[in-house]
Every structure is written in C-alpha cells, then in structure tokens.
MIVEXTOR-575079 format. One record per residue: x, y, z of N, C-alpha, C in turn; residue in one letter. Coordinates in nm, 3 decimals. Each point is the difference from the previous one (the first is absolute). Example, Ala and Ser with C-alpha at 12.3 -4.5 7.8 and 13.67 -1.06 7.14 Angstrom:
2
      nu      nv      nw     cau     cav     caw      cu      cv      cw residuo
   1.319  -0.569   0.780  -0.089   0.119   0.000   0.090   0.120   0.000       A
  -0.035   0.105  -0.072   0.082   0.119   0.006  -0.077   0.109   0.073       S
***
This chain:
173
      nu      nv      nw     cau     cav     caw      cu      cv      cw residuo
  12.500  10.896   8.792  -0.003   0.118   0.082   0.045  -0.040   0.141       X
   0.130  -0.011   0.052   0.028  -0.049   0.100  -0.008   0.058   0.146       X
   0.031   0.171  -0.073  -0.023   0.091   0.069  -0.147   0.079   0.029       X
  -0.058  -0.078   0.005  -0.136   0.065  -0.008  -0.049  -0.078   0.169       X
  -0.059   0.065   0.049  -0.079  -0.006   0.144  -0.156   0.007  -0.021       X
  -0.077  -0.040   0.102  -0.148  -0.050  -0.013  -0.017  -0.025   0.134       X
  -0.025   0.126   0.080  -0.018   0.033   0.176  -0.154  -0.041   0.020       X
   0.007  -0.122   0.072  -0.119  -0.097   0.053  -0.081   0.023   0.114       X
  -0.069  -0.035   0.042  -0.055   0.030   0.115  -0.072  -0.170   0.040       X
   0.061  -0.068   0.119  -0.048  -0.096   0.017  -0.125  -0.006   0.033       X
  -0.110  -0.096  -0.011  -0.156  -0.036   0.062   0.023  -0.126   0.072       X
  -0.006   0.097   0.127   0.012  -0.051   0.121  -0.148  -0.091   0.097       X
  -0.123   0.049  -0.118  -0.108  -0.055   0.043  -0.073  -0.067  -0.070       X
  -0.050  -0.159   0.028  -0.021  -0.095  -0.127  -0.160   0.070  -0.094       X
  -0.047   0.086   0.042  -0.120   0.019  -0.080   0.060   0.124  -0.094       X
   0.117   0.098   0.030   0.046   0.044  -0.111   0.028  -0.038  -0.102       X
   0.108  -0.134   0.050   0.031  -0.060  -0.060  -0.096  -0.111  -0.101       X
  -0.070  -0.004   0.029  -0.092  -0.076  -0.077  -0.072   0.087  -0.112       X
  -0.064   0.141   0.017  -0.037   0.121  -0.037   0.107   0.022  -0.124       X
   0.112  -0.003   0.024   0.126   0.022  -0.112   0.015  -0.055  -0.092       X
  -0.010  -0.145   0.046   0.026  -0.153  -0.071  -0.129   0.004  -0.143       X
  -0.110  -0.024   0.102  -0.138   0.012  -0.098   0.023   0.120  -0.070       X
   0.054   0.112   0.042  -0.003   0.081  -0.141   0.099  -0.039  -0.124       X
   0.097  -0.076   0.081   0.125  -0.032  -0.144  -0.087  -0.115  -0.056       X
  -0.042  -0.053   0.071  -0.065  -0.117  -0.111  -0.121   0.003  -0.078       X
  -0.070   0.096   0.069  -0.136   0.050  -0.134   0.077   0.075  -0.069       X
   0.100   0.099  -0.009   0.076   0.041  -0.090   0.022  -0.069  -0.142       X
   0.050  -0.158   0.050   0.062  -0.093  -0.077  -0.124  -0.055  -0.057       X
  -0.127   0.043   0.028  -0.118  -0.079   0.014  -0.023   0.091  -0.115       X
  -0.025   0.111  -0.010  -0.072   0.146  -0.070   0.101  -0.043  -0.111       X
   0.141  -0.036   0.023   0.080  -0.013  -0.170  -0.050  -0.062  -0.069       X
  -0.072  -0.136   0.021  -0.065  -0.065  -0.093  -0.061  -0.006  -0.137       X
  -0.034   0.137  -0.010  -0.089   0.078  -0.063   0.137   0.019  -0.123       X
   0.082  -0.023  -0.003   0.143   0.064  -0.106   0.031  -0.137  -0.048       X
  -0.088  -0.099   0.063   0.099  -0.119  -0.083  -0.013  -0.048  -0.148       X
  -0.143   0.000  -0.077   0.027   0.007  -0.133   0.101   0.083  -0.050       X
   0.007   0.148   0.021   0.132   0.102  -0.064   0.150  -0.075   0.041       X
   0.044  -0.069   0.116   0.117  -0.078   0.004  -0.026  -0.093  -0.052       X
  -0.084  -0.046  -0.049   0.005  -0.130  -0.082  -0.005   0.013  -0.153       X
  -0.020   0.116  -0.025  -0.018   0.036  -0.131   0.156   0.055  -0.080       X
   0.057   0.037   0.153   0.106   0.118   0.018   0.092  -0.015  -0.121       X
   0.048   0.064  -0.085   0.160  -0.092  -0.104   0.071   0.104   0.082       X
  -0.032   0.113   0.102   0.198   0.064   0.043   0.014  -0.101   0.101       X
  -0.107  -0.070   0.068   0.077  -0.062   0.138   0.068  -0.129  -0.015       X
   0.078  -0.031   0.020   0.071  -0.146  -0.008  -0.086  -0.133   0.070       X
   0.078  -0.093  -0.072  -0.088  -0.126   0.080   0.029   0.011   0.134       X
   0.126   0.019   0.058   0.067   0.041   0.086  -0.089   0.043   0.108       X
   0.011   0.120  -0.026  -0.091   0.115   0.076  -0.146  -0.050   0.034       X
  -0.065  -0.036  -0.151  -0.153  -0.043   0.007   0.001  -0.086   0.110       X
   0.084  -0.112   0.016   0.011  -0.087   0.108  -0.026   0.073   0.114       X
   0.114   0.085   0.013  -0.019   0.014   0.126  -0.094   0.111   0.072       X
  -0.113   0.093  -0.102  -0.114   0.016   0.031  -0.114  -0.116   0.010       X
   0.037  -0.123  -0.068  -0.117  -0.074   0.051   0.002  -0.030   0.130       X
   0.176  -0.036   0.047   0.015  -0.087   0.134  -0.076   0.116   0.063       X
   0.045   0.134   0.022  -0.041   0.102   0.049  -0.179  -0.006   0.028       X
  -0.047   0.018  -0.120  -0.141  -0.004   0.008  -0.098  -0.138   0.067       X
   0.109  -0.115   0.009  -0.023  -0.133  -0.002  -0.019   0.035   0.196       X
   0.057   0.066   0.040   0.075  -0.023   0.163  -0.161   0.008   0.074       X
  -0.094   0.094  -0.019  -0.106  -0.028   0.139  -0.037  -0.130  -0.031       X
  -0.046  -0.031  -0.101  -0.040  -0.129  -0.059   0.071  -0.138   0.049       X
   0.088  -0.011   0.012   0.071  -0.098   0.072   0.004  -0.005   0.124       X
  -0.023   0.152   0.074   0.008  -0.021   0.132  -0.109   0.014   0.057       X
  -0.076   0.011  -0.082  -0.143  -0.016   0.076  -0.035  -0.175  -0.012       X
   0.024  -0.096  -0.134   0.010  -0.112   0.008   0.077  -0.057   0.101       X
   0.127   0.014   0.033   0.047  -0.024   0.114  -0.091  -0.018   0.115       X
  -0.003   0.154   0.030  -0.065  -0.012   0.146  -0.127  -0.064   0.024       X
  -0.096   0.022  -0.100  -0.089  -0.110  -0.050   0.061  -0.159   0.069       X
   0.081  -0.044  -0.098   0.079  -0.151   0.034   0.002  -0.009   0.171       X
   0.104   0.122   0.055   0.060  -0.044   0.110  -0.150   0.018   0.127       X
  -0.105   0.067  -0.053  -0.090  -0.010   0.103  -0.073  -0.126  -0.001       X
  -0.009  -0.041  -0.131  -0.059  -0.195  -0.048   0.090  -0.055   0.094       X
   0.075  -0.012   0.015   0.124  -0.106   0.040   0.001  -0.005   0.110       X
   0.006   0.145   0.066   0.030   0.009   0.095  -0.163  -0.035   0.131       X
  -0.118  -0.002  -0.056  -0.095  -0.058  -0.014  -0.004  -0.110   0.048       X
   0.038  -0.060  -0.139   0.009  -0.159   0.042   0.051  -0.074   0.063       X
   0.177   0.075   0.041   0.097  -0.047   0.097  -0.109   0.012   0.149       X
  -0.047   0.123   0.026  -0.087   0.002   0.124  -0.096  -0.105   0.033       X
  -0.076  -0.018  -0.100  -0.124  -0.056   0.017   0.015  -0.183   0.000       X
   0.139   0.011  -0.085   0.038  -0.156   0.003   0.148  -0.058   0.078       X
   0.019   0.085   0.085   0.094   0.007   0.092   0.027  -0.099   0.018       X
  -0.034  -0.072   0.052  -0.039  -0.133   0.106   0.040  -0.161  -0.127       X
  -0.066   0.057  -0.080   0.022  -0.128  -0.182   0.167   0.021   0.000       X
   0.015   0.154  -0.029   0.100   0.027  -0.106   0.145  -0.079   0.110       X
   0.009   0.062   0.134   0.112  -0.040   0.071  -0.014  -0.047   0.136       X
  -0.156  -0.068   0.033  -0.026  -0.106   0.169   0.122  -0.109  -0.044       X
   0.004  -0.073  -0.116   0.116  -0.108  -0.027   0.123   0.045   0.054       X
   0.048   0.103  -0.015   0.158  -0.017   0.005   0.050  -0.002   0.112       X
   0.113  -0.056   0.031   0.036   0.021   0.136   0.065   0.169   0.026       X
   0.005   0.014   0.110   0.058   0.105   0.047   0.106   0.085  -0.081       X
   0.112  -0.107   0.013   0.098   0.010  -0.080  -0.009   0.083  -0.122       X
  -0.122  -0.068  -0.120   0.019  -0.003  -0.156  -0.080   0.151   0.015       X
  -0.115  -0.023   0.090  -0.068   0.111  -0.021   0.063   0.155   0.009       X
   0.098   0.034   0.109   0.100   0.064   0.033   0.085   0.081  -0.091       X
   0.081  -0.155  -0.140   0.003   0.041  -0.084  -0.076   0.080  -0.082       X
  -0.112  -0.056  -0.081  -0.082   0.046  -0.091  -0.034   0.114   0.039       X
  -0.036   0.014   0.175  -0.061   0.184   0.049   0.182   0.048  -0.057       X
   0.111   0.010   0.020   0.085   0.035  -0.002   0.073   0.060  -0.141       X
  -0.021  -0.129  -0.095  -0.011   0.023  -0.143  -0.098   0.083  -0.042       X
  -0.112   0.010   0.016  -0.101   0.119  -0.048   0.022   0.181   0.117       X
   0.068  -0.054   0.077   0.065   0.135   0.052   0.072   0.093  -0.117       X
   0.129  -0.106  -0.019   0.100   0.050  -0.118  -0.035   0.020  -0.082       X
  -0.082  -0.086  -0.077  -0.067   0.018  -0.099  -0.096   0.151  -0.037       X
  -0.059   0.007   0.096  -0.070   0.165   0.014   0.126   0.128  -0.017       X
   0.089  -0.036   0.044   0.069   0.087   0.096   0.103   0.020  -0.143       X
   0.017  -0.073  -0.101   0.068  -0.002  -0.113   0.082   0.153  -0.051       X
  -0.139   0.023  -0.078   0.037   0.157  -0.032  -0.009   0.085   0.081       X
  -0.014  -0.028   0.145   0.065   0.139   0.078   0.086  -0.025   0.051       X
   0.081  -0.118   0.007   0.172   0.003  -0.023   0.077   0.023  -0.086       X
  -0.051  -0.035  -0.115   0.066   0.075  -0.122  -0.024   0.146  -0.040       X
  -0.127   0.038   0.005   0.007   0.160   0.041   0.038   0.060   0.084       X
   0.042  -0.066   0.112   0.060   0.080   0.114   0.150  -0.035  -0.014       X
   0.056  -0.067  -0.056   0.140  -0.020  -0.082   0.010   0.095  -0.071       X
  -0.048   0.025  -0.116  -0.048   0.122  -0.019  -0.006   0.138   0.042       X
  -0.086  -0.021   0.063  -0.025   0.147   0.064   0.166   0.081   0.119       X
   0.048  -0.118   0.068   0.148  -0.030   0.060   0.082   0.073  -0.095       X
   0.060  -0.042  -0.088   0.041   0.029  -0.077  -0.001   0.133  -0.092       X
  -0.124   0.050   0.040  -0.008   0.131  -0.093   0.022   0.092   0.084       X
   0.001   0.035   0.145  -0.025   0.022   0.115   0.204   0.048  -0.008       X
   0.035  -0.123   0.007   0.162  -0.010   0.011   0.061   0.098  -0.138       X
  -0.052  -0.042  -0.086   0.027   0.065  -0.163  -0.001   0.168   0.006       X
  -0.082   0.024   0.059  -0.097   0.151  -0.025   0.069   0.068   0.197       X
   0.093  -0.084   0.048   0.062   0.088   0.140  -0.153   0.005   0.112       X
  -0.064  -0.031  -0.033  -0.148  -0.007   0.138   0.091  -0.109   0.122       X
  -0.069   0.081   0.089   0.053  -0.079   0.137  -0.074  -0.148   0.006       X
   0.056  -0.087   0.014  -0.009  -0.152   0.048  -0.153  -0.017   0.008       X
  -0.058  -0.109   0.037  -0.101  -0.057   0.086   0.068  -0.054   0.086       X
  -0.097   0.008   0.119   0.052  -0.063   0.151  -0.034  -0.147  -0.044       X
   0.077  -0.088   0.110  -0.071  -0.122  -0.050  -0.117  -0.069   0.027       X
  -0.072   0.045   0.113  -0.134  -0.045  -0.021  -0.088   0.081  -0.114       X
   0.042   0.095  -0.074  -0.043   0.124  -0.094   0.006  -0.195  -0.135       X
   0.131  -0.027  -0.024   0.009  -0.111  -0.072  -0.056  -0.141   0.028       X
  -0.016  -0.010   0.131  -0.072  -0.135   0.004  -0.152   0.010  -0.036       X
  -0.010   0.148  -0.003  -0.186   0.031  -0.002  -0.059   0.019  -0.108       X
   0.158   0.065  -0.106  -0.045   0.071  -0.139  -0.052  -0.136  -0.110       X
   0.010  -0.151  -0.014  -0.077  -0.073  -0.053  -0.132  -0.018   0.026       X
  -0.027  -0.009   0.145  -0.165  -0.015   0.050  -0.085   0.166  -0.093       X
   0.096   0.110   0.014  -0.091   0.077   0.011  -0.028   0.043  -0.177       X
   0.142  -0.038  -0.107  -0.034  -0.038  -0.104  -0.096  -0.044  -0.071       X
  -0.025  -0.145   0.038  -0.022  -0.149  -0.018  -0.165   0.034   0.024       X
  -0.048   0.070   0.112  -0.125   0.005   0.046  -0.049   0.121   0.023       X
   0.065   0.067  -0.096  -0.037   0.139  -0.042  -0.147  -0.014  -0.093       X
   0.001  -0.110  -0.071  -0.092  -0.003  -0.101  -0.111  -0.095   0.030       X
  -0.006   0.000   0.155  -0.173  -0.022   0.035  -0.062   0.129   0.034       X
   0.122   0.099   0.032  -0.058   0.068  -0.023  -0.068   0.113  -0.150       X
   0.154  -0.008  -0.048  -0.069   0.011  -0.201  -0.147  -0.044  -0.022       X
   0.005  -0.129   0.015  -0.148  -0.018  -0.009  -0.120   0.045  -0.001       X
  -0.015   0.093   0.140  -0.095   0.087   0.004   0.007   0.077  -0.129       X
   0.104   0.055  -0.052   0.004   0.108  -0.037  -0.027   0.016  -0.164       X
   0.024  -0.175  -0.025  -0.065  -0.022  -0.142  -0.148  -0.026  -0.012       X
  -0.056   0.000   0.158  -0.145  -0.045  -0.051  -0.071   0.146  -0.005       X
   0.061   0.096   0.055  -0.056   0.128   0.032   0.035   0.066  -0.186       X
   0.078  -0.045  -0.026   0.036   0.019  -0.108  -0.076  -0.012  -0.126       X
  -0.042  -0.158   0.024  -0.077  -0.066  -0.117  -0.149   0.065   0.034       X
  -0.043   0.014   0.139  -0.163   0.098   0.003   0.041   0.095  -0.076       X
   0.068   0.068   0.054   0.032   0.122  -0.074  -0.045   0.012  -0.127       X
   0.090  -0.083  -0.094  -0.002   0.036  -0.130  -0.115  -0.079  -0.026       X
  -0.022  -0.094   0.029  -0.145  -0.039  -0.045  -0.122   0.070   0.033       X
   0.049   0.099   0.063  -0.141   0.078   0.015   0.006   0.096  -0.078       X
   0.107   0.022  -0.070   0.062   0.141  -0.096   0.007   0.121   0.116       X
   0.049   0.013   0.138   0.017   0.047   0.095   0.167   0.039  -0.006       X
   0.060   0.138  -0.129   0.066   0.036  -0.010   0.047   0.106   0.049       X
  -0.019   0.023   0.112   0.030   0.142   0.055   0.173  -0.069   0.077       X
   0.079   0.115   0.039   0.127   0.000   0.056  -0.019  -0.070   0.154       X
   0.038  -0.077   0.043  -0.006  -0.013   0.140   0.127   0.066   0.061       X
   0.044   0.078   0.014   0.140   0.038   0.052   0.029  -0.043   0.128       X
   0.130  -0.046  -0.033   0.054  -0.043   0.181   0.034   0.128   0.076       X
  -0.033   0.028   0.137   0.036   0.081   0.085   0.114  -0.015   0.060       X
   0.098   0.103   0.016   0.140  -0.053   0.062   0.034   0.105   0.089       X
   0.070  -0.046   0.068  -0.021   0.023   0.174   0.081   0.177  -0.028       X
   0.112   0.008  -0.090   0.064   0.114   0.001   0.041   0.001  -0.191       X
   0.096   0.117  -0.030  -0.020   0.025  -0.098   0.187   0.002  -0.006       X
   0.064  -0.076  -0.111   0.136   0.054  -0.047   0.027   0.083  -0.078       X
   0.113   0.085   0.039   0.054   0.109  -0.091   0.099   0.025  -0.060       X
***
C-alpha cells in the first residue's frame, strides 16, 4: 500500500511519551495470552510464528537489557576508580571514546535511515546540527523507554487493563 498515509501527531513531552510507550508494550504484554493458539496454529507458517514470537519476545528483552545496563552501569560507578585509575590519560580517552560510538551505534544507522527516507518521501532536509543531534537523541531515547516498560510491567501485573490514552496537543484532519 504505498499510497496510503498515517497523519501523526508528534509527543513533544517525555511523560506522554512514556504514557504511549507503556501502553504499546502491555499491549504486547496482554498478547501473551494467544500463544498456545500460535503454537498450535497449522494456517500460520513457521515464518510468521517466528516472527510473533520475536514480537511477543520484545518487552522481555528489553526489560532484561535495561535490567543489564543499570547492573553495569552500577558497577562502572561504584568501581570507577578499579575499572580505569590505571590507565593513562591517553588509553582512557580512548575507551571513554569507544563506548561513546559504541552507544551511539544504532542511532547512526537509524538516522542513516531515517536521512534517507526523509530524501525518498520529498520531506525537507535536517539542518545540520538537526543531524549531528539525531544519533544522541535516537541512541538515548531508550532511557527513556525504560520508564515506560516498567509502568508497563506494574500495569499488567496488576491486571490494571484500562486504556491509558495519550493526550495530543491538537487534532488532524
């Protein structure tokens, strides 16, 4: 459907945004409940089945994640001084430098990405500090996600299924 349109409304404020998020992911949370019938399924393909598990698989991983990166990030704090008092200036420089890029990964490639679709689809440019900014704001979009899976996981663990609807500033027509 190439021709088909899907008029957005950006969330311009991080607790909407968080409000939105947690609802797509207890969403994904509430599917759960269908997975014997896809597993049982003979119309759906292995194919497909796959890719409702990855689907169903996704808070689950990213809640392990963020899990991980708050351990880590933990321990980098608390053992600061162990992990990099040794290095000289120099090495250390590096390593802060390499774990820059390293973070910064997939929001250069999504913002390659995102460039590109922008150019594809006739949308006007990004300025270039709009591009030097669009990896940070990618990349570290999903500390803020975070919140939004834990609001998520109360949620459904409390069986606290009501709609949270996001509020948006105006309405398209």
């Amino acid at each position: 459907m190439t021709d088909t349109y899907v008029y957005q409304e950006a969330l311009t404020s991080p607790k909407r945004f968080v409000r939105q998020r947690s609802r797509w992911v207890q969403g994904d949370l509430n599917c759960l409940k269908y997975l014997p019938q896809i597993i049982k399924s003979r119309v759906l393909s292995r194919t497909q089945k796959l890719g409702i598990y990855y689907f169903l698989l996704q808070p689950w991983l990213n809640f392990l994640a963020n899990i991980a990166i708050i351990i880590l990030t933990t321990i980098t704090l608390t053992h600061w001084h162990n992990l990099y008092g040794h290095l000289t200036l120099m090495t250390f420089s590096l390593v802060m430098a390499g774990l820059v890029v390293f973070s910064l990964f997939w929001g250069i490639i999504l913002g390659i990405f995102y460039y590109r679709d922008l150019a594809h689809y006739h949308e006007p440019p990004l300025k270039k500090h709009q591009l030097v900014l669009l990896p940070f704001g990618i990349s570290y979009m999903y500390v803020i996600l975070f919140f939004s899976i834990i609001v998520a996981y109360w949620r459904w663990s409390f069986r606290q299924n009501s709609w949270i609807k996001t509020e948006h500033g105006k309405n398209v027509s």
